[in-house]
N, C-alpha and C positions, 0 to 999 in steps of 0.2 A: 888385704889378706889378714885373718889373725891367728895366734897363733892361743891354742889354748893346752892342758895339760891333761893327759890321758881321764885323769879322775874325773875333770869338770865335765870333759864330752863325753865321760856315760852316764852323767847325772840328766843332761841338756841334752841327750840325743835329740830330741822330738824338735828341738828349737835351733838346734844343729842344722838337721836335714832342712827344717824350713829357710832357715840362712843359705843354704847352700842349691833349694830349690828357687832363688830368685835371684842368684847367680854370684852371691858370696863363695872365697876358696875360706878352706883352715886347712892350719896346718896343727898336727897333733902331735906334744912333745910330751917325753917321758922324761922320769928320774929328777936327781938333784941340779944334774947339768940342761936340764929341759933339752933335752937331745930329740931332734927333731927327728920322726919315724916315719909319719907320713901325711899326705896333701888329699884332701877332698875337695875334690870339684864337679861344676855341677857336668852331668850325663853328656850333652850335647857338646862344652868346650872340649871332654874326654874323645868324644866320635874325630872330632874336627882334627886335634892334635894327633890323630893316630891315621891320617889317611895319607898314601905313600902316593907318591906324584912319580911319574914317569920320564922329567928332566926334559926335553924335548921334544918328546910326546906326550906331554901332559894336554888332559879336553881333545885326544887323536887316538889314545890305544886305552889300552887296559889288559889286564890280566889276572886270573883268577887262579888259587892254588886247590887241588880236589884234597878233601878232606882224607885219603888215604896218602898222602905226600908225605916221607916219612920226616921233613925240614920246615922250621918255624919259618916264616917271612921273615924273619929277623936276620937268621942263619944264612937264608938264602943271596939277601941283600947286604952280608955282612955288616951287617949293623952292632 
């Protein structure tokens, strides 16, 4: 993983996004303290990390929230 500082990765975007399309993360720091703000990764590790397993019915059930639900999955699963 590396970590680079907000100026270089808008200089480098284009060579950014290619590092990060072949499955490089960065992480992108600000300021004097390189305070670390946020993490690119690539598209697919983001899908995978974000799919919510059903604990004992996981590969058995599933469920889907209808887009007028007035509560994030988050909220729902207390997350």
């Amino acid at each position: 993983m590396k970590i680079m500082p907000v100026n270089e990765f808008e200089t480098q975007l284009i060579q950014v996004l290619e590092s990060v399309k072949q499955g490089e993360e960065i992480i992108i720091s600000h300021g004097d303290k390189k305070e670390k703000i946020a993490v690119i990764i690539p598209y697919k590790e983001y899908q995978e990390k974000n799919i919510i397993k059903l604990g004992l019915l996981a590969k058995k059930g599933s469920y889907k929230i209808m887009d007028d639900f007035k509560m994030t999955s988050e909220e729902l699963l207390g997350i």
